[in-house]
C-alpha positions as CSV (number, residue, x, y, z in Angstrom):
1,X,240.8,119.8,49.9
2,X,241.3,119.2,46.5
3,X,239.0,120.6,44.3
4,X,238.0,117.6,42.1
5,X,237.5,115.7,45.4
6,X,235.0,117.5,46.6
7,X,233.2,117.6,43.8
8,X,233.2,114.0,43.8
9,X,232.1,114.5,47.2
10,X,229.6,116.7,46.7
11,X,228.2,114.8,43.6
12,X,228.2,111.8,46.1
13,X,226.1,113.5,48.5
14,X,223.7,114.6,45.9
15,X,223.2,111.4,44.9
16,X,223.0,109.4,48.5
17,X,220.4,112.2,49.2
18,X,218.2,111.9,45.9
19,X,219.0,108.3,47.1
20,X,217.7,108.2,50.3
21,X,214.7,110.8,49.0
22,X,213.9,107.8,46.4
23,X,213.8,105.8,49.4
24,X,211.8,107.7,51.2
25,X,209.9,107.8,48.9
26,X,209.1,104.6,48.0
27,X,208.7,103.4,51.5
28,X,206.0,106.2,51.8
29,X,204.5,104.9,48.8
30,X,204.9,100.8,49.7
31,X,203.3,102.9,53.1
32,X,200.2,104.4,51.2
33,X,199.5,101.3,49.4
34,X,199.1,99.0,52.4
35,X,197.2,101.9,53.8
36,X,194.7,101.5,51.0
37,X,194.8,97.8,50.7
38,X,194.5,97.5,54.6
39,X,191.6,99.9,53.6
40,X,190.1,98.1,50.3
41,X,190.0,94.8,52.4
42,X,188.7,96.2,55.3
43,X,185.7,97.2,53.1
44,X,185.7,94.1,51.4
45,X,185.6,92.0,54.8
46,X,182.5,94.2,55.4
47,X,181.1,93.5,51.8
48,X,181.5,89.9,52.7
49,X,180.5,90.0,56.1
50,X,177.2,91.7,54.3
51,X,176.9,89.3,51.8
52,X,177.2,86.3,54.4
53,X,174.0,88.1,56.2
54,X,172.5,88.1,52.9
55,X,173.1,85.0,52.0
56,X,171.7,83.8,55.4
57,X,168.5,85.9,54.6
58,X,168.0,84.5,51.3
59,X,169.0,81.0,53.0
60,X,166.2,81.7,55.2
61,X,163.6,83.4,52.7
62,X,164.1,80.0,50.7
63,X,163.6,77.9,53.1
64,X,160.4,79.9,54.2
65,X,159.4,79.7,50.7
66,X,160.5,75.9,50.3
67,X,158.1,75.5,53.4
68,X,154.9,77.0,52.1
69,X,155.6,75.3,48.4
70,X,155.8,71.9,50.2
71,X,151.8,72.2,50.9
72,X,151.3,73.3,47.6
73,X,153.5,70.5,46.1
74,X,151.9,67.6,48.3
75,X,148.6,69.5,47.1
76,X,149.3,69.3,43.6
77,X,150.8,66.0,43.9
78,X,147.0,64.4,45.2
79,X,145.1,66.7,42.7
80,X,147.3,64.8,40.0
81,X,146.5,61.5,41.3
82,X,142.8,63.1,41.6
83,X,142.8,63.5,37.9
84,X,144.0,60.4,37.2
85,X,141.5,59.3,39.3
86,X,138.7,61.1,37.4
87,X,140.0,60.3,34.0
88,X,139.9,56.7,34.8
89,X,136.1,57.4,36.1
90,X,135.4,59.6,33.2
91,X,136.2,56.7,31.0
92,X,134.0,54.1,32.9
93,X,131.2,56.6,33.0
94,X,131.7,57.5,29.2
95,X,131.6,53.2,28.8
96,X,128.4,53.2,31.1
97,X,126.9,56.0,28.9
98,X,127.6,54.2,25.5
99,X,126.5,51.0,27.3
100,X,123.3,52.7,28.5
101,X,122.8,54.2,25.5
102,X,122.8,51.2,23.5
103,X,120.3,49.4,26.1
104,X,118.2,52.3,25.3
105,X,118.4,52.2,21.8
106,X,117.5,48.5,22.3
107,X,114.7,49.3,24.7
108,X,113.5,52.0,22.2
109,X,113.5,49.0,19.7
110,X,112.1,46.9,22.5
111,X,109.0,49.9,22.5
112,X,108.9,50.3,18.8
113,X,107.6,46.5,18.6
114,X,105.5,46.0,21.3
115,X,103.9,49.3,20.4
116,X,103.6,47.9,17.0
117,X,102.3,44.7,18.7
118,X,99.9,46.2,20.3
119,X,98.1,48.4,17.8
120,X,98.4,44.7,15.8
121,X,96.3,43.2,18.8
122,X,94.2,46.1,19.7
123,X,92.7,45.7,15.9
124,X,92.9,42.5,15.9
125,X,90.7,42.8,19.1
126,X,88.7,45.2,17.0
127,X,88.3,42.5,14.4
128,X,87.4,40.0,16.8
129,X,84.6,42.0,19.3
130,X,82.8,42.9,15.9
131,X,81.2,39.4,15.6
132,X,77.8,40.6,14.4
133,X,78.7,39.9,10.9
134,X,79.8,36.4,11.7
135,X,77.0,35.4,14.1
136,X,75.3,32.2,12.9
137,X,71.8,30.7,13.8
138,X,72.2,27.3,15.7
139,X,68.9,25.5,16.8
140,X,67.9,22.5,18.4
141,X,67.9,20.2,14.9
142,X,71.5,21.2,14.9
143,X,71.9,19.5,18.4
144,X,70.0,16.1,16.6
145,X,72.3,16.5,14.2
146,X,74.9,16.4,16.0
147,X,73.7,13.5,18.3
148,X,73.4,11.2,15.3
149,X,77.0,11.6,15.0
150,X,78.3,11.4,18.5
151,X,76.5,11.8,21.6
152,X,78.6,12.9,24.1
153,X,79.8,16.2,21.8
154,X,75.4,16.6,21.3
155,X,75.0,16.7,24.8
156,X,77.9,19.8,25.7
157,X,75.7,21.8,22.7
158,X,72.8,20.9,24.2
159,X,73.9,22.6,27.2
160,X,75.3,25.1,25.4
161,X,72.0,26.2,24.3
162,X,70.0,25.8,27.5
163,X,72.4,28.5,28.9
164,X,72.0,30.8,26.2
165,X,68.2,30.4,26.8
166,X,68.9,31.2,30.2
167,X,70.8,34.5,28.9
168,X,74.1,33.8,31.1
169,X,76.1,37.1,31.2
170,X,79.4,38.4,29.9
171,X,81.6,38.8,32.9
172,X,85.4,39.1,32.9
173,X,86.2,36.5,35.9
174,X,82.8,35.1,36.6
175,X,82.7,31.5,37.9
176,X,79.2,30.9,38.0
177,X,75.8,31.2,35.7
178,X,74.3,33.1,38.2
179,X,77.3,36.2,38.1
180,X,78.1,35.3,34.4
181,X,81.4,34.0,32.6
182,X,84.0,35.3,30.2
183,X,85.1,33.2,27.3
184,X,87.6,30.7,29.2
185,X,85.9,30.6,32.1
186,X,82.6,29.5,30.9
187,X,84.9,27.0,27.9
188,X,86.3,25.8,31.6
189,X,82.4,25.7,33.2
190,X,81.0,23.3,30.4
191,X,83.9,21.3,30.6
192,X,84.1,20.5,34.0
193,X,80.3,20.1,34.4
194,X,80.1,17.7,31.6
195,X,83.4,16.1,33.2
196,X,85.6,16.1,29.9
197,X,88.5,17.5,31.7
198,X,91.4,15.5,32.4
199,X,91.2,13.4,35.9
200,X,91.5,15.8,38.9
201,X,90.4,19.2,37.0
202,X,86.7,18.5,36.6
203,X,86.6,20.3,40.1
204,X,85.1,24.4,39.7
205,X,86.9,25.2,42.7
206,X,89.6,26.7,40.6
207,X,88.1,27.5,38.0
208,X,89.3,30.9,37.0
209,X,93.0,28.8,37.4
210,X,91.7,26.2,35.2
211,X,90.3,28.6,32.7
212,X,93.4,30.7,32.3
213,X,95.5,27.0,32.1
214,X,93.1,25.4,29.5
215,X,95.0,25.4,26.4
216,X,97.7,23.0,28.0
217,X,95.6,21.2,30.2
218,X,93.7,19.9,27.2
219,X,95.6,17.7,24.4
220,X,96.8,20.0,21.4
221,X,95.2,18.6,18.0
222,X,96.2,20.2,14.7
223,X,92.7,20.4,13.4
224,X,89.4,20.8,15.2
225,X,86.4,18.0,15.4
226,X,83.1,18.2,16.6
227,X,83.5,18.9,20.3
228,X,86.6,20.6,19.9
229,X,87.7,23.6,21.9
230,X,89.4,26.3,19.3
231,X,91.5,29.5,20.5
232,X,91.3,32.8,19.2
233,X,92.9,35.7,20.1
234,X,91.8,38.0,22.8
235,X,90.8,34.6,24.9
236,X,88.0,33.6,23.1
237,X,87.7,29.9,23.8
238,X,84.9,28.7,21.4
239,X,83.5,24.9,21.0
240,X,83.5,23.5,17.5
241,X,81.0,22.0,15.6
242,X,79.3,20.9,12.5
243,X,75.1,22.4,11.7
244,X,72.4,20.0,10.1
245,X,73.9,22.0,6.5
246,X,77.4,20.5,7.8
247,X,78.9,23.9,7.8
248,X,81.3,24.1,10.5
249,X,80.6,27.0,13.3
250,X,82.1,27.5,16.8
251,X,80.0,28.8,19.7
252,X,80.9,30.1,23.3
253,X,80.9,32.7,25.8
254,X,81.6,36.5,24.0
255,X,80.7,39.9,25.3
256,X,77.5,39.7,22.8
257,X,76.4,36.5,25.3
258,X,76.4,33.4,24.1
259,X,76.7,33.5,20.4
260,X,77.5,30.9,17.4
261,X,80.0,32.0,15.1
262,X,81.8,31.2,11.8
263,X,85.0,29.7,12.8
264,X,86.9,32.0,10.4
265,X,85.8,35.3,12.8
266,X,89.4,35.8,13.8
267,X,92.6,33.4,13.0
268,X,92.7,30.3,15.5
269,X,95.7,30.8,17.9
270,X,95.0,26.6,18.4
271,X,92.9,23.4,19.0
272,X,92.7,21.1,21.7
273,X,90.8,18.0,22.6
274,X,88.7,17.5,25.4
275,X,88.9,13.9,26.8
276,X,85.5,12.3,25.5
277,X,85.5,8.5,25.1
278,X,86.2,8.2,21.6
């Protein structure tokens, strides 16, 4: 053979055979990376497969979770309406307490001027049960004194004094001569028995009814005249007249007995008018 051939030949060979090694070679290594892709997805399906479980736990744990919070949400959805609730209640309470606290303050005012009131009446009541220094001395020339001017008026003094010579009693509610009188009632006594009170009232049934109605049962006058009955505080109820010096004085029932007075021994609350036949 010639010699150039086969060294073409030979060169050939060497060639197809590095060929065929390159080849080989690469199919071995396409081979080896399936091999490890096969392999790296193999372990990825199992990463995924473990991350579906997982995700099916979590799922599951959230839903758990989701289940206890919905208690808790319903819960804190009523104790939000509960506050608003309260608030609203707050607010009408805190208007109560301002309300309440005006009414006292008003009430405390209320206190403040009926105490005042009071003390006011209590010495005025101190005023008027200290009569000695206003006691005056009526007689029976007062009572002819007082018949030359009007008869009718003469004859209520007259009895007047025959009860005081009988020494009739103080007593709060007392109806009669025998128990006693207080101021209105005995005003109410004369009154009746003398019958100057106004048709159907001349009756001592009621008397204590009468006694506490007198001042509008009787007609109102501005100013007293002889025979008059004139009202001072503390329910003195006091007839008026005029002594044989022509000073005016009032007498009636007081817790000193029956006693003349000045008129001026306490200020007149008013004056009314018996019904004598004028």
């Amino acid at each position: 053979m010639d010699v150039a051939l086969e060294e073409n030949v030979d060169r050939l060979g060497r060639a197809s055979r590095r060929a065929a090694l390159v080849t080989i070679l690469g199919v071995v290594g396409i081979g080896l990376t399936m091999a490890y892709a096969v392999r790296q997805l193999g372990s990825l399906q199992r990463a995924v497969g473990e991350s579906k479980k997982e995700l099916v736990r979590i799922i599951a744990e959230r839903e758990a979770v989701e289940a206890s919070i919905k208690p808790l949400r319903e819960q804190a959805s009523r104790a939000q309406a509960d506050k608003v609730e309260f608030e609203k209640q707050i607010a009408s309470l805190q208007k109560d307490i301002l309300k309440a606290q005006e009414e006292k303050r008003g009430f405390q005012d209320q206190i403040a001027s009926m105490t005042k009131t009071i003390g006011d009446l209590k010495a005025e009541l101190g005023r008027t049960t200290d009569l000695s220094r206003f006691k005056r001395d009526v007689d029976w020339v007062d009572v002819k004194f007082v018949a030359s001017e009007s008869e009718a008026q003469a004859d209520v003094l007259q009895r007047i004094l025959f009860l005081r010579r009988d020494h009739i009693a103080w007593k709060v509610g007392g109806k009669t001569p025998a128990e006693g009188f207080d101021s209105p009632s005995f005003a109410t006594f004369i009154l009746s028995e003398m019958r100057l009170l106004p048709d159907g009232k001349n009756e001592t049934g009621d008397l204590i009814a009468t006694s506490r109605r007198l001042p509008s049962i009787l007609r109102s006058v501005p100013e007293p005249q002889v025979g008059d009955v004139v009202f001072y505080p503390a329910g003195y109820a006091m007839f008026y007249f005029i002594d044989q010096r022509k000073l005016p004085f009032v007498i009636g029932m007081t817790p000193d007995g029956i006693v003349a007075l000045d008129p001026g021994f306490a200020p007149r609350t008013s004056v009314a008018r018996p019904s004598y036949r004028r």
